[in-house]
C-alpha angles and dihedrals in degrees: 000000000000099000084045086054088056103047084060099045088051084046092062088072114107116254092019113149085235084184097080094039079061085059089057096046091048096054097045075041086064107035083061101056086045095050093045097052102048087050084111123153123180091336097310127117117193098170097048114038142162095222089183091051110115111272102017120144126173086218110091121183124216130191105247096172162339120258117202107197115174101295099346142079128219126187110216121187139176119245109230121194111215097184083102093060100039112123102169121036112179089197113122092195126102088265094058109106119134117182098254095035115033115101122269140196109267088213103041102027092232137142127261110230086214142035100251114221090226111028099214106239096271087059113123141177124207095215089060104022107138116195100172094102100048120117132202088266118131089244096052094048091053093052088057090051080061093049097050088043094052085047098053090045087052096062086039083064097042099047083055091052093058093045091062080050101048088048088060083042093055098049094041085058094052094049086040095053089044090052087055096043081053093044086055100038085051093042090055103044087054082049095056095039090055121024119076127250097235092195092053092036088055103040083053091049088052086052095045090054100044095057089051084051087051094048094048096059095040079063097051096042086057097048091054091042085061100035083059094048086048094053083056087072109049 
């Protein structure tokens, strides 16, 4: 959106061919539907929706963690509204406005909050904004101040979409890095409880078989001790 941005803002220059910058707008126009509707996970699409399919709620929920409470297991996750990152919505109903393709004033460069019924004729859409025809009149170029307005607003929206997405990133990753410290600290106290420590386990075998040594030649001390009182006798 940003290149895009900056095609309008060079259009804005007297005696462009603003045709060919139209080329160039076309093309980025283009590389944006096509990105945003192969951003597909798991069968999920937050940035091209159909907000009027069956079954379709703004309102995604993501697994942020695993509770252990006594015996039993419970699965908690956060609730993420994605209304806020849409850019394509194929809904042809009033609620329908995706970033890139809602209407827009053609003066302020806002959203509607709506689809109007009948866009009035300075209604404009960025996904579909041609400025190959514009002139160097007062009108058109105010029509092109519109366009780069709605266009800076645009980034401003999706920005704060990925704001409210970094946020769930950035719990998920906390959860995520606690999990791994438990899994280690848990990993290591097994550890302790069942291998062996080799160096205490040697140094108790040494011991073990010294003392039998020990007790071997006490035995035998004391065999040849009474085999020497008995000879006295004889």
């Amino acid at each position: 959106m940003t290149k895009i941005k900056d095609k309008l803002v060079a259009a804005a220059q007297p005696g462009l061919d603003r045709a060919k910058i139209q080329t160039e707008i076309t093309e980025l126009q283009s590389q944006l539907k096509g990105m945003s509707d192969a951003a597909t996970l798991q069968g999920q699409n937050w940035l091209s929706v159909d907000s009027e399919a069956a079954g379709y709620n703004a309102t995604k929920k993501i697994v942020s963690s695993i509770a252990r409470s006594g015996g039993s297991i419970s699965v908690q996750s956060i609730s993420i509204d994605t209304s806020s990152m849409v850019l394509f919505d194929a809904s042809t109903q009033d609620d329908g406005v995706g970033i890139i393709d809602a209407y827009r004033d053609g003066t302020t460069g806002e959203r509607h909050a709506t689809q109007p019924g009948t866009p009035a004729a300075t209604d404009f859409r960025l996904s579909t904004m041609n400025i190959s025809t514009l002139t160097d009149s007062a009108a058109h170029l105010a029509t092109l101040d519109g366009y780069i307005k709605a266009a800076d607003l645009a980034i401003s929206e999706m920005a704060a979409g990925a704001t409210t997405l970094g946020a769930a990133k950035a719990r998920i990753d906390i959860q995520q890095s606690f999990v791994s410290s438990l899994k280690n600290s848990i990993e290591s106290g097994i550890s302790q409880l069942v291998d062996a420590d080799m160096n205490a386990e040697s140094t108790r075998l040494q011991a073990l078989q010294v003392k039998q040594q020990l007790g071997i030649q006490a035995l035998a001390i004391a065999n040849s001790s009474s085999q020497s009182i008995l000879s006295l006798f004889r």
